[in-house]
C-alpha positions in Angstrom: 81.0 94.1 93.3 80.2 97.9 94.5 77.5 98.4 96.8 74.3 100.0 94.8 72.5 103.1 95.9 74.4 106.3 97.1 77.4 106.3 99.4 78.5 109.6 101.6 81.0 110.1 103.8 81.7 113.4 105.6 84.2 115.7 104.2 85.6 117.7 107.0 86.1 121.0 104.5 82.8 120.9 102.2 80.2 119.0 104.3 78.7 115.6 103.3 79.6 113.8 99.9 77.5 111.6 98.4 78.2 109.6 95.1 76.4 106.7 93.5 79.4 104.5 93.0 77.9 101.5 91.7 76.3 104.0 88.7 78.8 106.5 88.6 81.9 104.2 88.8 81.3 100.8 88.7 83.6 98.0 90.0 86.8 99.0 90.7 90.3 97.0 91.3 91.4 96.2 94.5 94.3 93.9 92.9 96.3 94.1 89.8 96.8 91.4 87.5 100.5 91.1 88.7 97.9 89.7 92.6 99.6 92.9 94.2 97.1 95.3 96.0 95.6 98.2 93.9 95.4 101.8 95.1 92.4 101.8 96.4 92.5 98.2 98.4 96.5 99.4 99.7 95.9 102.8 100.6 92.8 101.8 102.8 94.6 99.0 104.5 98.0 101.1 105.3 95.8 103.9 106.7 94.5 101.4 109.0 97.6 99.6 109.8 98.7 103.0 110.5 96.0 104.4 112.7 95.3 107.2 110.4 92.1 109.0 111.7 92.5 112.1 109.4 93.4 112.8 105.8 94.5 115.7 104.3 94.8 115.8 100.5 94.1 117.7 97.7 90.6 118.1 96.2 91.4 116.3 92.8 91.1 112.7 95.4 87.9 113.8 95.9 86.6 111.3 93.9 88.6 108.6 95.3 86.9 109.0 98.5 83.9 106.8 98.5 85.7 104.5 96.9 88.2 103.8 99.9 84.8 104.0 102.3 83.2 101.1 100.5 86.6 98.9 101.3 87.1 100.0 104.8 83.2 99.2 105.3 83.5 95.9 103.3 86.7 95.6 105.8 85.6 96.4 108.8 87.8 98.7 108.8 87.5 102.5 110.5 87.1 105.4 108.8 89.0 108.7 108.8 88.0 111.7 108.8 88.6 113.6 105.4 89.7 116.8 104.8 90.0 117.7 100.7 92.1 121.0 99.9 92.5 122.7 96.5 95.3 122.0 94.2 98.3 124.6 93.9 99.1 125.3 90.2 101.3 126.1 88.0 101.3 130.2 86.0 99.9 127.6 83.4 97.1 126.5 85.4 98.2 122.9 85.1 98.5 121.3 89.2 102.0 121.0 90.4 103.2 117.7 91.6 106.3 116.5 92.9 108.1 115.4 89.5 107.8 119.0 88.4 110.7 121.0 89.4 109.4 124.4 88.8 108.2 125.1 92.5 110.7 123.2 94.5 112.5 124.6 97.6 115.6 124.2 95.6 114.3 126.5 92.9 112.7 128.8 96.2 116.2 129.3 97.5 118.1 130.1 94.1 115.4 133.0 94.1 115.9 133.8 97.7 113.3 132.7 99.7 114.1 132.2 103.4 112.5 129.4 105.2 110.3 132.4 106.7 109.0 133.5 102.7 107.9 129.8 102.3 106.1 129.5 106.0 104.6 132.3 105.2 103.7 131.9 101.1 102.1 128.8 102.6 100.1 130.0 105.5 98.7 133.0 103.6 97.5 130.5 100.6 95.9 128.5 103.5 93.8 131.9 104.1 95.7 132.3 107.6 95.8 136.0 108.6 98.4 137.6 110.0 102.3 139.0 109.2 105.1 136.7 108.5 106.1 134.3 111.5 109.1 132.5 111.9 108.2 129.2 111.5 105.3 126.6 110.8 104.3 126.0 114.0 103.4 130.1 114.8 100.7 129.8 112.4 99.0 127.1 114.9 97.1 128.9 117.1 95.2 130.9 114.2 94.7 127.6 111.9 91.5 126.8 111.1 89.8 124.3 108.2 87.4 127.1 107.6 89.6 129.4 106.1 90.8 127.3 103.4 90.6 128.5 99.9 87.7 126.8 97.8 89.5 127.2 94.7 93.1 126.6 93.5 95.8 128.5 94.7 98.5 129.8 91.9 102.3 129.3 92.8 104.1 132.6 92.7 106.3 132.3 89.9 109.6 132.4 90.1 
């Protein structure tokens, strides 16, 4: 079963977290009926096979978070460092995800972006200051967790 009392972890973009998953969540499933790993139990263990030691995902796995730190520490396992970023939406306001096709770079190039537009779209939604730059790894030397946006970016629309 979960652990009682409060659980935290440090998030690298918004400072501690604390939840009280026992009260808040409850038991969760590590396997599935079918005896193949859950979510939780296989994203924690390929992490670790992996030698992830930073996470970068969007803020609405926030909640997931303490979650995966009770398995590592029931585990043994280390933990990574956590980064949580805000979701890109839709002109609808609903999150954009991979199965939608309304922001891919197909749909970017068939309204003319250039490799450049998107690098730059993407570091300027990042809060990264500066002109356009030719590529992804220009932005480097002015990158910093700090500037993130707290809320959710909109997707231009296209």
């Amino acid at each position: 079963g979960v652990r009682r009392g409060w659980d935290c972890c440090r998030e690298g973009t918004r400072g501690a977290e604390s939840e009280g998953v026992a009260s808040g969540v409850g038991d969760f499933t590590v396997t599935r009926k079918d005896g193949r790993a859950a979510y939780q139990l296989a994203v924690v263990v390929d992490d670790a096979d992996q030698g992830i030691t930073h996470v970068l995902r969007g803020d609405d796995l926030l909640s997931s978070t303490l979650r995966q730190v009770q398995v590592q520490q029931a585990l043994g396992l280390p933990c990574p460092r956590w980064f949580h970023v805000p979701l890109v939406l839709d002109p609808e306001g609903a999150r954009l995800a991979k199965r939608h096709e309304s922001f891919s770079l197909r749909r970017l190039r068939q309204a003319d972006w250039t490799a450049a537009d998107v690098v730059y779209w993407v570091a300027s939604s990042a809060g990264l200051p500066g002109g356009k730059r030719p590529c992804a790894g220009d932005w480097l030397d002015v990158f910093n967790l700090g500037s993130l946006p707290c809320s959710p970016v909109s997707a231009p629309v296209l």
